[in-house]
Residue frames as a rotation matrix with the C-alpha (Angstrom) as fourth column:
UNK 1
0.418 -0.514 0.749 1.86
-0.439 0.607 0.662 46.56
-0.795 -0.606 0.029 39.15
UNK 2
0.417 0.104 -0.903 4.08
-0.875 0.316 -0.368 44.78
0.247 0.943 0.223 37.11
UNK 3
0.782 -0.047 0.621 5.24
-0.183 0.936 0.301 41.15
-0.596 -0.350 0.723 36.99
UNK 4
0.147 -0.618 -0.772 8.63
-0.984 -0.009 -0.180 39.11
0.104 0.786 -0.609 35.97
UNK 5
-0.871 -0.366 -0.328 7.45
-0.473 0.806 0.357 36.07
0.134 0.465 -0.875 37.18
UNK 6
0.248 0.961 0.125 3.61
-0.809 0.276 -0.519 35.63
-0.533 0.028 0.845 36.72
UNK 7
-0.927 -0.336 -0.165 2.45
-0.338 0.560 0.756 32.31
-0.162 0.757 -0.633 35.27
UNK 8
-0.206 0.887 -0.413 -0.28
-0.933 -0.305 -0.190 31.67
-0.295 0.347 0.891 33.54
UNK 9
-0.713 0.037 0.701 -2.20
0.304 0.916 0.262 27.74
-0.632 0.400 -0.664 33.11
UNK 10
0.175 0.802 -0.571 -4.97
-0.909 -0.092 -0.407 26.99
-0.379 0.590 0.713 30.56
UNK 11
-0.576 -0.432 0.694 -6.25
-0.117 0.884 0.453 23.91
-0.809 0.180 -0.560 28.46
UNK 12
-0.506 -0.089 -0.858 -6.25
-0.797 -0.333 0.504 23.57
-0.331 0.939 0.098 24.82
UNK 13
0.525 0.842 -0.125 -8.79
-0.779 0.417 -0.468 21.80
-0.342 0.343 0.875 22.53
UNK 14
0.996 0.014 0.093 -6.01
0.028 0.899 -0.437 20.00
-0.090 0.438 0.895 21.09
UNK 15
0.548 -0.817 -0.178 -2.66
0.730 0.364 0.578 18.57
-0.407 -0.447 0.797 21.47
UNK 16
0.763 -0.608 0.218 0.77
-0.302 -0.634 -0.711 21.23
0.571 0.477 -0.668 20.36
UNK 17
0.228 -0.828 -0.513 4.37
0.938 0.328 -0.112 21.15
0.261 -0.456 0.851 21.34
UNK 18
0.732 0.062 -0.678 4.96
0.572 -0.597 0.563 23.45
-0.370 -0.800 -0.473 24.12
UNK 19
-0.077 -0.933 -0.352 8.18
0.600 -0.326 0.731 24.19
-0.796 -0.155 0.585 23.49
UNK 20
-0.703 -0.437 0.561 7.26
0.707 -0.508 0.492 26.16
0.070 0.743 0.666 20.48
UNK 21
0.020 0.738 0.674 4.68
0.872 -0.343 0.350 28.19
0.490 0.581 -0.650 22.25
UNK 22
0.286 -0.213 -0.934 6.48
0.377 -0.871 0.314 30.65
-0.881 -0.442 -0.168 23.98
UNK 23
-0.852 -0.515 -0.097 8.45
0.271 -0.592 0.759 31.66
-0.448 0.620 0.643 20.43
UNK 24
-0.457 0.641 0.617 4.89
0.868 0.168 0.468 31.91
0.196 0.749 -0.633 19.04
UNK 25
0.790 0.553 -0.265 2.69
0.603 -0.780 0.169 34.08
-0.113 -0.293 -0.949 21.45
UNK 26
0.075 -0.851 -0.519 6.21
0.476 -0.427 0.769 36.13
-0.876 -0.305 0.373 21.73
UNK 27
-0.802 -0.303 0.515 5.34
0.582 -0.204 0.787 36.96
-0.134 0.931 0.340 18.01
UNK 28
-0.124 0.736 0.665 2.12
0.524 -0.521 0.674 38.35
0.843 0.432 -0.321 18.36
UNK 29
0.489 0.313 -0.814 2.39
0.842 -0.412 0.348 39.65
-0.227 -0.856 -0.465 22.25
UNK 30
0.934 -0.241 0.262 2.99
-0.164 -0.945 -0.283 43.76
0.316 0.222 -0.922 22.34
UNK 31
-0.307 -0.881 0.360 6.99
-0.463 -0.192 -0.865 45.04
0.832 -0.432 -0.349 23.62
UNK 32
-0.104 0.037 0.994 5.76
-0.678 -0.733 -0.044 45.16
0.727 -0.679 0.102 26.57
UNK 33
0.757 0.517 0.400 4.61
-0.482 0.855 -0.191 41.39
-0.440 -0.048 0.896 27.61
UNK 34
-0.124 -0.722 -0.680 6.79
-0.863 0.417 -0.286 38.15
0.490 0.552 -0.675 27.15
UNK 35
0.908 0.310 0.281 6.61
-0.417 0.731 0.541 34.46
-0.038 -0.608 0.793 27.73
UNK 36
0.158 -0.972 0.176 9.95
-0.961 -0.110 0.254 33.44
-0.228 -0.209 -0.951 29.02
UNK 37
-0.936 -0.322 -0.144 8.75
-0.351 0.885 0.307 29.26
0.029 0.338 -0.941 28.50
UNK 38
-0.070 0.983 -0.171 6.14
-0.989 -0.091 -0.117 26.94
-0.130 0.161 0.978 28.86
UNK 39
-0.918 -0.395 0.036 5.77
-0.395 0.919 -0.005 23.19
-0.031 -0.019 -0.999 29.62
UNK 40
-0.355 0.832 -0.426 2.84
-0.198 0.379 0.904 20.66
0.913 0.406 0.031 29.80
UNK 41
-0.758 -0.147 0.635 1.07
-0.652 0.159 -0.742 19.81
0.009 -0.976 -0.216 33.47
UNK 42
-0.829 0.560 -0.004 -1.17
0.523 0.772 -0.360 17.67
-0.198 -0.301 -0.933 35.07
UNK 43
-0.084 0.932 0.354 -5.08
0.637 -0.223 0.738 18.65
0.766 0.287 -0.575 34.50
UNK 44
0.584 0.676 -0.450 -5.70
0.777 -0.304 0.551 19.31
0.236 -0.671 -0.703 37.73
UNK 45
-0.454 -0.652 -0.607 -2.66
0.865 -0.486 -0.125 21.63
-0.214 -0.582 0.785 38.18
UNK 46
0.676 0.463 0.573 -4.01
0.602 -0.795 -0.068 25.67
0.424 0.392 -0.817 38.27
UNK 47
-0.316 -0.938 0.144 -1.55
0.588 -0.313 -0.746 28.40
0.744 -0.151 0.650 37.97
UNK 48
-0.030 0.281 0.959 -3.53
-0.515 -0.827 0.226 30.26
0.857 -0.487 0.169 40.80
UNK 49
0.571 0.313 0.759 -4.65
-0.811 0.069 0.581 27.45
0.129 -0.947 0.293 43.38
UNK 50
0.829 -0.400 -0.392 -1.56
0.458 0.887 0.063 25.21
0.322 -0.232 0.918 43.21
UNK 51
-0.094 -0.943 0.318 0.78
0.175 -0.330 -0.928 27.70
0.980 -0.032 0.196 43.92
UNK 52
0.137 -0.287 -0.948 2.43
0.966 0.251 0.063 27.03
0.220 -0.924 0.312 47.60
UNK 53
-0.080 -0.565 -0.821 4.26
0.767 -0.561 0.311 30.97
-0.636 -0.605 0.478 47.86
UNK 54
0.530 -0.069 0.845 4.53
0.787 -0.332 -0.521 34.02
0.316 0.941 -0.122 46.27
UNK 55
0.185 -0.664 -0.724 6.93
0.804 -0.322 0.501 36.46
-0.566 -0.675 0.474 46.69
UNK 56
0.802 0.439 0.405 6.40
0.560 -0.789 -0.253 40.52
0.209 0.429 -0.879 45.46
UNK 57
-0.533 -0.823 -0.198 9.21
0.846 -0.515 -0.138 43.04
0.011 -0.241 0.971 45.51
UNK 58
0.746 0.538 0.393 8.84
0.660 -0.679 -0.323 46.83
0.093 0.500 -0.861 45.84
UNK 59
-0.394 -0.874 0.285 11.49
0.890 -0.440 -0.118 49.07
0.228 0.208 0.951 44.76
UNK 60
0.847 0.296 -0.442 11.61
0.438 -0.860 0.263 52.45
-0.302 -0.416 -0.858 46.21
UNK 61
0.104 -0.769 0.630 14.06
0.736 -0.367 -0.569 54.87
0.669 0.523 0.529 44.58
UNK 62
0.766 0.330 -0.551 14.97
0.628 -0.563 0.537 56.85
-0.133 -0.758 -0.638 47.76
UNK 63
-0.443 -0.850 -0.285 17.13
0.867 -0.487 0.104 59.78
-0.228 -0.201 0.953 47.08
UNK 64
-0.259 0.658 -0.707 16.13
0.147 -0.697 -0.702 63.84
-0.955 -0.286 0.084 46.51
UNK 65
-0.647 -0.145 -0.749 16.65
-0.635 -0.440 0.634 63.71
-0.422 0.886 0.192 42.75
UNK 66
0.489 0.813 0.315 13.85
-0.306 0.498 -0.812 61.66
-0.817 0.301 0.492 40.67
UNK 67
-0.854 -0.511 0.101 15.18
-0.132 0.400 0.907 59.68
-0.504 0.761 -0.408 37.77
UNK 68
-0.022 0.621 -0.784 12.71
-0.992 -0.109 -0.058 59.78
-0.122 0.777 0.618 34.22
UNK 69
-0.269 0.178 -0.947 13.94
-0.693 0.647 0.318 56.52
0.669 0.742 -0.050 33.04
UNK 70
-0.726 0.098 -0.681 12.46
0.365 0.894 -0.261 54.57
0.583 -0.438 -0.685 36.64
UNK 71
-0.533 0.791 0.301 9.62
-0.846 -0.486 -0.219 56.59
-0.027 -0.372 0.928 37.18
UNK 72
0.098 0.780 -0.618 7.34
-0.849 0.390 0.357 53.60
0.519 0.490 0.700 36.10
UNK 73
0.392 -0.265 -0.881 9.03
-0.020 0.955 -0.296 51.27
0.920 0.134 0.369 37.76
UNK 74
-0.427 -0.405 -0.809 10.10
0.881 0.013 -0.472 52.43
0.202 -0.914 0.351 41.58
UNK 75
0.446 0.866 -0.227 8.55
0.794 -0.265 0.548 54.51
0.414 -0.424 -0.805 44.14
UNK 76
-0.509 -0.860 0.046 10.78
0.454 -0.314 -0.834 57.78
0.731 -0.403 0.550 44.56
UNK 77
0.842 0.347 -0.412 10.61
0.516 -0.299 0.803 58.83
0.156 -0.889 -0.431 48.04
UNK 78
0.120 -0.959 0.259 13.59
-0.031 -0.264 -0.964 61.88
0.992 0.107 -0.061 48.39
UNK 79
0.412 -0.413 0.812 12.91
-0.909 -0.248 0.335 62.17
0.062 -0.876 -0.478 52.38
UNK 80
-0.366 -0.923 -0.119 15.58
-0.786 0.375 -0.491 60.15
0.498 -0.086 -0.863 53.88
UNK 81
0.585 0.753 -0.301 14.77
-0.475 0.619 0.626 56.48
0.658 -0.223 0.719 55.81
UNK 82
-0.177 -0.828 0.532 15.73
-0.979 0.205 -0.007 54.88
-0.103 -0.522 -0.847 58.46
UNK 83
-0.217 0.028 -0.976 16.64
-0.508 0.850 0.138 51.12
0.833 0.526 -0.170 57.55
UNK 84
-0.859 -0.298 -0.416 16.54
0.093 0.709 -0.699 50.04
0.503 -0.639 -0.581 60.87
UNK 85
-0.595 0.790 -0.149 13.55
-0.787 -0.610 -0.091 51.49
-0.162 0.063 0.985 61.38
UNK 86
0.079 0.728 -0.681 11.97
-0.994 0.112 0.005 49.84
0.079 0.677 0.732 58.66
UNK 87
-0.426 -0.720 -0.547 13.80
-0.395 0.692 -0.604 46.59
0.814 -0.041 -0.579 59.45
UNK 88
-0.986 -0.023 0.164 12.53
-0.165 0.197 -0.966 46.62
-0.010 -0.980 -0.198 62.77
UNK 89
-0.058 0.975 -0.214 8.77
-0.730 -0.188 -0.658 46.92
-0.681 0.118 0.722 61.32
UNK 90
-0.140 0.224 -0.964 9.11
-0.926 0.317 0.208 44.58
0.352 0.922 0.163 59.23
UNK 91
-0.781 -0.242 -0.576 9.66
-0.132 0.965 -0.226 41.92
0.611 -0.100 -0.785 61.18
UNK 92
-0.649 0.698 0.302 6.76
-0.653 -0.306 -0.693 42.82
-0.392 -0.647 0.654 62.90
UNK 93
0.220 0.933 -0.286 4.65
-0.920 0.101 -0.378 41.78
-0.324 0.346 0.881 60.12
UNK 94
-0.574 -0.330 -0.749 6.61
-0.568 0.819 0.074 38.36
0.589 0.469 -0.658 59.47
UNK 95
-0.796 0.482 0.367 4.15
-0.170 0.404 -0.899 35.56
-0.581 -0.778 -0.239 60.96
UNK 96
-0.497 0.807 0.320 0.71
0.784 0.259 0.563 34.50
0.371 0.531 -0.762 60.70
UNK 97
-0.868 0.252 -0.428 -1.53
0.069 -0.791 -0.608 37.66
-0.492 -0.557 0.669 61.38
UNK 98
0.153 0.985 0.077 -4.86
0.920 -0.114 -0.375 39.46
-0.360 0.129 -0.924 60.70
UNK 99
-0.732 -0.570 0.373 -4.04
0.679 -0.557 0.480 41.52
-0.066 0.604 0.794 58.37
UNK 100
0.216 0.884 0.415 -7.53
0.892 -0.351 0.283 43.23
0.396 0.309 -0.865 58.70
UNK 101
0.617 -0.169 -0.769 -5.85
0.186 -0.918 0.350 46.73
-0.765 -0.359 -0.535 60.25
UNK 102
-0.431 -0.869 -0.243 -3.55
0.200 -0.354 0.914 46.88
-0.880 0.345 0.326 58.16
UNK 103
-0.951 0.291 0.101 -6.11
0.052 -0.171 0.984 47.18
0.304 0.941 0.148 54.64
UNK 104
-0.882 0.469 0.035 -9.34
-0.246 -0.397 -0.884 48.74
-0.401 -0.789 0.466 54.71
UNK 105
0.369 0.928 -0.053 -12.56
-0.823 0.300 -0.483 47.39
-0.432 0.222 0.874 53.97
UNK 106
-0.725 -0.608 -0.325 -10.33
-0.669 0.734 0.118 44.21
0.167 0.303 -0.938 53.89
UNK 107
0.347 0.839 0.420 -13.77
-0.935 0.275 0.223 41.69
0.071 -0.470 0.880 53.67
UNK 108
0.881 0.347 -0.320 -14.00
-0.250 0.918 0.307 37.66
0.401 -0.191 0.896 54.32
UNK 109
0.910 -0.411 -0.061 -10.91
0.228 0.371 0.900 36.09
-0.347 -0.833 0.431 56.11
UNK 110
0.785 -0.550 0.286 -7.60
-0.416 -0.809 -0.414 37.95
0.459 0.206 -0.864 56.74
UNK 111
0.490 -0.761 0.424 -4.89
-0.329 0.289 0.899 35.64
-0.807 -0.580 -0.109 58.23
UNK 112
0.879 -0.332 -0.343 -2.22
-0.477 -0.637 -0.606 35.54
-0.017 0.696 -0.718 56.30
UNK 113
0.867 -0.496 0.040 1.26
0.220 0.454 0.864 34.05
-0.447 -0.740 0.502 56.64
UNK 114
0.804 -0.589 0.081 4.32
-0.405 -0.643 -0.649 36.26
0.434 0.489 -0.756 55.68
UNK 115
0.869 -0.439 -0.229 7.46
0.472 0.874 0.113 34.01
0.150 -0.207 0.967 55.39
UNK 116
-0.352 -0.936 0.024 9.73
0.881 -0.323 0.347 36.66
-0.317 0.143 0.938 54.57
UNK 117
0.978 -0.129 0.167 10.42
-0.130 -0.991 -0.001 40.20
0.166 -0.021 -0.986 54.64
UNK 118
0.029 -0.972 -0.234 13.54
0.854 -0.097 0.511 41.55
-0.519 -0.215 0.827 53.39
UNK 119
0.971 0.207 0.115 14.18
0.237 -0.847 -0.475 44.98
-0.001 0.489 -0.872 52.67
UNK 120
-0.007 -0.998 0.060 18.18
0.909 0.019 0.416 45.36
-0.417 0.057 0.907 50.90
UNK 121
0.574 -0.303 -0.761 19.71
-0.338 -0.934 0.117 48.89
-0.746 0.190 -0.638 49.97
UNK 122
0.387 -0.070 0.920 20.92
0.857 0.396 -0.330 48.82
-0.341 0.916 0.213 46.09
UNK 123
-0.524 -0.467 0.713 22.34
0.708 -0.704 0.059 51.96
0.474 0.535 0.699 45.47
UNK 124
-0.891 0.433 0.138 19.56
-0.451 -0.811 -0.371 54.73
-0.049 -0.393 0.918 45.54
UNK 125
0.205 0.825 -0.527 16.98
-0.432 0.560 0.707 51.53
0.878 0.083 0.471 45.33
UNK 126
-0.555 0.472 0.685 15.22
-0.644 0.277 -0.713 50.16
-0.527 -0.837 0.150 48.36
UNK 127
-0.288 0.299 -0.910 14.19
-0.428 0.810 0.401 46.77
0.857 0.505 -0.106 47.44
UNK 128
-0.687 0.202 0.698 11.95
-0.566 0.453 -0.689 44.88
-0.455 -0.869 -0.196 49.79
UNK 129
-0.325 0.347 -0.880 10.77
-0.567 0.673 0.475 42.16
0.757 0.653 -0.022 48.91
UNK 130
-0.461 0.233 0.856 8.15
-0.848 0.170 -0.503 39.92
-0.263 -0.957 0.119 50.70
UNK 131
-0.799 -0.125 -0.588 7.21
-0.223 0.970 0.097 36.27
0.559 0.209 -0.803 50.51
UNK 132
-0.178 0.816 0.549 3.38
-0.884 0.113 -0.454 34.89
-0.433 -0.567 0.701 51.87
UNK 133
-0.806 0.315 0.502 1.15
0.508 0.803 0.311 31.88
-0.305 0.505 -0.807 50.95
UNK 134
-0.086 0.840 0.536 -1.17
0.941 -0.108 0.321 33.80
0.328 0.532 -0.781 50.26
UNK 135
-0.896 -0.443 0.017 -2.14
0.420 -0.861 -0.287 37.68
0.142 -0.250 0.958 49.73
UNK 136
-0.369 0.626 -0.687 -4.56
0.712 -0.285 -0.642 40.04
-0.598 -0.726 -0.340 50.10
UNK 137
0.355 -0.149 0.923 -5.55
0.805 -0.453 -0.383 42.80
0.475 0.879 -0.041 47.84
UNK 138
0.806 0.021 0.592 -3.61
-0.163 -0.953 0.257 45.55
0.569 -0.303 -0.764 48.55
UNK 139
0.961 0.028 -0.275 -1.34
0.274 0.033 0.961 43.98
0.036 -0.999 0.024 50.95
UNK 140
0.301 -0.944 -0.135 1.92
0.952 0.287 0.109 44.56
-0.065 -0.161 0.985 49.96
UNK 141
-0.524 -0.090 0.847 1.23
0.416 -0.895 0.163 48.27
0.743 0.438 0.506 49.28
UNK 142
0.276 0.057 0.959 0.21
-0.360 -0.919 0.158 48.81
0.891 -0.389 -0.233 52.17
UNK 143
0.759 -0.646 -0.082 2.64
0.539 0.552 0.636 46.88
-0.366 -0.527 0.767 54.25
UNK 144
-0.144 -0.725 0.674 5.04
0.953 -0.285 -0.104 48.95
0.268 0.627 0.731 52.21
UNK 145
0.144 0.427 0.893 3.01
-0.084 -0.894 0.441 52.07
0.986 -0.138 -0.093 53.57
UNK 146
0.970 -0.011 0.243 3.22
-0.241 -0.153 0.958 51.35
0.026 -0.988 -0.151 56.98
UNK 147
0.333 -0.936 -0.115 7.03
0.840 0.240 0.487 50.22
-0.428 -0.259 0.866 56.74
UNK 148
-0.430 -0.494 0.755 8.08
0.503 -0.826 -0.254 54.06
0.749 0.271 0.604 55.14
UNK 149
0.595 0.460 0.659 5.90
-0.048 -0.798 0.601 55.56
0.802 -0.389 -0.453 57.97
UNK 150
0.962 -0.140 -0.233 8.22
0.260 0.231 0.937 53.88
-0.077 -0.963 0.259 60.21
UNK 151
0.084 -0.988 0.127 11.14
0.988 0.099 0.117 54.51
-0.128 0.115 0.985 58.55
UNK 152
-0.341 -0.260 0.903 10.43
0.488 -0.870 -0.066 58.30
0.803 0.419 0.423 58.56
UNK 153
-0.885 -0.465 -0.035 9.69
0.263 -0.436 -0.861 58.71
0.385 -0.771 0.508 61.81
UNK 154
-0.404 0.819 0.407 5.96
-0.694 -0.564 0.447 59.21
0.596 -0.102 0.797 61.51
UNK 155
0.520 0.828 0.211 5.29
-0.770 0.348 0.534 56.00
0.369 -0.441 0.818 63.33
UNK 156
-0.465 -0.762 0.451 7.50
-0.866 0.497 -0.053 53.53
-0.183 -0.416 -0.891 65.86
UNK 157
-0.750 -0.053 -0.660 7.70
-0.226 0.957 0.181 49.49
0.622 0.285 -0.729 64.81
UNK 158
-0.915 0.340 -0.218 5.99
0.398 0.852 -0.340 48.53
0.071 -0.398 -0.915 67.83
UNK 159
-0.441 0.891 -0.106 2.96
-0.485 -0.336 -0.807 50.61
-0.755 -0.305 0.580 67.00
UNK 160
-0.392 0.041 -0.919 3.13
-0.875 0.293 0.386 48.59
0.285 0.955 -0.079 64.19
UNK 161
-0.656 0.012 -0.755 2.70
-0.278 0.926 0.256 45.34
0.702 0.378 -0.604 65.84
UNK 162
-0.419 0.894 -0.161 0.18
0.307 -0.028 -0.951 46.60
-0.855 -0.448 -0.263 68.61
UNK 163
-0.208 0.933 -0.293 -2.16
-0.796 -0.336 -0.503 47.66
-0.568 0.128 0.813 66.07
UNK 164
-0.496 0.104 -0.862 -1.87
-0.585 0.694 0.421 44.45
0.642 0.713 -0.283 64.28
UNK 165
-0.964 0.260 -0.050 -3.12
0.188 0.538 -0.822 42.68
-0.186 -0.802 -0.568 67.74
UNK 166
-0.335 0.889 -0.313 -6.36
0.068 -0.309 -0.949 44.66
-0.940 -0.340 0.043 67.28
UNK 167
-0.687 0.140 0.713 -8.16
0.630 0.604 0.488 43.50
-0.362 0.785 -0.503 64.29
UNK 168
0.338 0.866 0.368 -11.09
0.941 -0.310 -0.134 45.70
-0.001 0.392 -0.920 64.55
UNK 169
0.694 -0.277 -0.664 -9.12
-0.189 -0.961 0.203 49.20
-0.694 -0.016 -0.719 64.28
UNK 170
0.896 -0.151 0.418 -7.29
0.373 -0.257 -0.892 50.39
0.242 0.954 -0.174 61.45
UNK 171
-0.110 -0.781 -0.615 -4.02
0.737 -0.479 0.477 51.07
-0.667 -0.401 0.628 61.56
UNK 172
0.904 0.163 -0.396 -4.52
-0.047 -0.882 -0.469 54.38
-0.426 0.442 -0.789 58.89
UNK 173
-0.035 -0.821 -0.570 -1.08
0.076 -0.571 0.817 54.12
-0.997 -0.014 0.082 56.85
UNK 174
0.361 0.220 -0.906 -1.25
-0.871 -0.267 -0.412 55.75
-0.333 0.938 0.095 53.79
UNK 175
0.731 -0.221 0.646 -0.98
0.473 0.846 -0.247 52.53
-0.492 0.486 0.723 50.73
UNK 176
-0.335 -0.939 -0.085 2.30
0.054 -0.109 0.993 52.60
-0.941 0.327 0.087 48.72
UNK 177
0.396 0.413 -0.820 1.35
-0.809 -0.266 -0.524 53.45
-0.435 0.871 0.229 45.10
UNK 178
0.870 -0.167 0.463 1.13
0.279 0.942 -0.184 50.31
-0.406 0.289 0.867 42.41
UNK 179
0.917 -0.210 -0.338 3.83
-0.393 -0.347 -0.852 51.60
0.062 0.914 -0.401 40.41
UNK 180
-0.016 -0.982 0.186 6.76
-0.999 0.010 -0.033 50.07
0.030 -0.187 -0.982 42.27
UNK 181
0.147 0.339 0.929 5.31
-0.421 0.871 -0.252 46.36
-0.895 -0.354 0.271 43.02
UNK 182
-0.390 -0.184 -0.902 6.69
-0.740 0.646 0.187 43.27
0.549 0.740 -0.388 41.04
UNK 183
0.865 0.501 0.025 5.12
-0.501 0.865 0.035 40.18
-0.004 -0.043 0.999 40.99
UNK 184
0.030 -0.823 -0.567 8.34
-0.997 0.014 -0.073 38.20
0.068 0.567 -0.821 40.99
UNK 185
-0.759 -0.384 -0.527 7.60
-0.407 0.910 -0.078 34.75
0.509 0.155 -0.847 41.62
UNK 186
0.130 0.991 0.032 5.57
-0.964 0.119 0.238 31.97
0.232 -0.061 0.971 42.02
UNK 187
-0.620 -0.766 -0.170 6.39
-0.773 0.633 -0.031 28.86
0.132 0.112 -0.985 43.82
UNK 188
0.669 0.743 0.005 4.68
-0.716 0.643 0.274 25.48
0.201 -0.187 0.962 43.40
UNK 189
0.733 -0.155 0.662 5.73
-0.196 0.885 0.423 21.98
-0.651 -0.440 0.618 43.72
UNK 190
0.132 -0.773 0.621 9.20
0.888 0.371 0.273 21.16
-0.441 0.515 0.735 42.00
UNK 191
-0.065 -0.561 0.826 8.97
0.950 -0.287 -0.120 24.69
0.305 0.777 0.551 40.38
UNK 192
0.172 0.155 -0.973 9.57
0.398 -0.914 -0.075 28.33
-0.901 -0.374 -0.219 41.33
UNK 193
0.397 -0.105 0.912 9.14
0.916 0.112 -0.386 30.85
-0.062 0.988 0.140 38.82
UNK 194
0.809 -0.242 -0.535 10.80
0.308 -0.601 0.738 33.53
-0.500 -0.762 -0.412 40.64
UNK 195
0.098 -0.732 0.674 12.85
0.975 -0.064 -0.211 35.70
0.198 0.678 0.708 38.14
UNK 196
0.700 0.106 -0.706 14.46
0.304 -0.939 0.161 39.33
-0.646 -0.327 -0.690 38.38
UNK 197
0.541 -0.582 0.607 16.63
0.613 -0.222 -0.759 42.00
0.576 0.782 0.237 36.39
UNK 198
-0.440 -0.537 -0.720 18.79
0.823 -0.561 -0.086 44.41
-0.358 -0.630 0.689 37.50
UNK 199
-0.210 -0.725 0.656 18.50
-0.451 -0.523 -0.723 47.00
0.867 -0.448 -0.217 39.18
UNK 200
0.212 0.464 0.860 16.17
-0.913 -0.219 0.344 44.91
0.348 -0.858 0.377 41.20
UNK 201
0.976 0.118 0.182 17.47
-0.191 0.866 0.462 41.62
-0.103 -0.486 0.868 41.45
UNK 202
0.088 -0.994 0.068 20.93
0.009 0.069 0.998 40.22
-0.996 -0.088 0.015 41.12
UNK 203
0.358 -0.491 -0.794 23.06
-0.800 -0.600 0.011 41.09
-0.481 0.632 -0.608 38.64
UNK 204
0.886 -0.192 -0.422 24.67
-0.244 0.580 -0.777 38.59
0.394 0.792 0.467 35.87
UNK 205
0.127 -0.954 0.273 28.20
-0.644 -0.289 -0.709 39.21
0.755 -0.086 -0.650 37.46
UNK 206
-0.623 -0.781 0.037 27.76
-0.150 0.074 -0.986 36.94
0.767 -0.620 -0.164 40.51
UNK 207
0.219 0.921 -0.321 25.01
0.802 0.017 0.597 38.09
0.555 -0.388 -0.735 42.05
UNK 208
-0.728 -0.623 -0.288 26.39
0.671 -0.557 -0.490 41.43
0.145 -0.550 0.823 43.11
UNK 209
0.005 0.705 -0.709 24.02
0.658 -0.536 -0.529 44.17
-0.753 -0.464 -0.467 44.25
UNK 210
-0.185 -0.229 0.956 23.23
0.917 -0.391 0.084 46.28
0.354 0.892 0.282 41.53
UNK 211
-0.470 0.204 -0.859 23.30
0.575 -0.667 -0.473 50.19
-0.670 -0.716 0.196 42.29
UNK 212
0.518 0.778 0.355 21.90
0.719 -0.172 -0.674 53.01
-0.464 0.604 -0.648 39.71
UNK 213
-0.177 -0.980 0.088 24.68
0.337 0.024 0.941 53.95
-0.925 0.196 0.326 37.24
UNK 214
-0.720 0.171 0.672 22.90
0.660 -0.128 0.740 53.52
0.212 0.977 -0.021 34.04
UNK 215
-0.157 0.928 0.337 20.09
0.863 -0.037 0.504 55.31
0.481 0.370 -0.795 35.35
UNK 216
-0.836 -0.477 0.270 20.63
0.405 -0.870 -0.283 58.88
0.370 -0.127 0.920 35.61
């Protein structure tokens, strides 16, 4: 999985100015890793149990040809999808639910509450992108699995939301591999930290839809 807006708290033995420790760690953190800012908070604030929403994308590169330079980074699928399909399953899973069919050996309490589900066409990217107070392991990968089974025909929406009725049975759809799944945001009081690039998020221009041009 990767992340473009994860945030990390912690408290320090002794006083510094924030503002100059993102340009620090940013000196010693690999390529690969960046801190984008970095302010002071209240003690009690934690960057896990104060946060109100979070909200995960997964990018699916759906066409027959694979692309080298977004292998790492989207989920190619070449059979075709239906959007409405998937569209129609998704909203299944918007609500509060028991999420315990839907991930297996999913243990202590499984209600959920999925604010949003949106799943936009981008070119040859499938971006879907889903919003909760709170996850599960696993869940968005395999919510993402059971929305391509519908969208290929292997399984209709509303079998999607009868098997969600029935906690103690499994609904069996294969999990979406981690490789497409972005943290993108994190929302608390006064601050979301909800950030994207293109190809998956909006573009500099506007906010136009980005498609896959540069990426052969």
């Amino acid at each position: 999985m990767h992340a473009s807006g994860q945030v990390v708290s912690f408290s320090a033995s002794r006083p510094f100015e924030p503002e100059r420790l993102a340009v620090a760690l940013n000196a010693l953190l690999p390529r690969d890793c960046s801190v984008r800012d970095a302010t002071e908070v209240e003690s009690d604030f934690s960057a896990r149990f104060s946060a109100l929403e979070r909200t995960y994308v997964y990018a699916i590169l759906n066409r027959r040809d694979r692309s080298a330079l977004l292998a790492r980074y989207a989920y190619h699928v070449a059979r075709p999808l239906d959007l409405a399909a998937m569209r129609a399953a998704g909203a299944c899973l918007v609500g509060e639910h028991d999420f315990r069919p839907l991930i297996a050996g999913a243990a202590g309490p499984a209600v959920r509450r999925i604010v949003r589900l949106r799943i936009e066409p981008r070119g040859a990217l499938l971006r879907i992108e889903v919003a909760a107070n709170g996850f599960l392991r696993h869940m968005v990968r395999a919510a993402v699995g059971a929305l391509l089974e519908c969208g290929s025909g292997r399984r209709r929406p509303e079998q999607l939301a009868e098997g969600l009725r029935q906690p103690d049975r499994p609904i069996a759809a294969a999990t979406a591999p981690a490789h497409g799944l972005f943290l993108a945001g994190v929302r608390y009081a006064g601050y979301d930290s909800f950030a994207e690039l293109p190809p998956f998020g909006p573009s500099a221009a506007g906010g136009a839809l980005t498609g896959l041009t540069p990426f052969p």
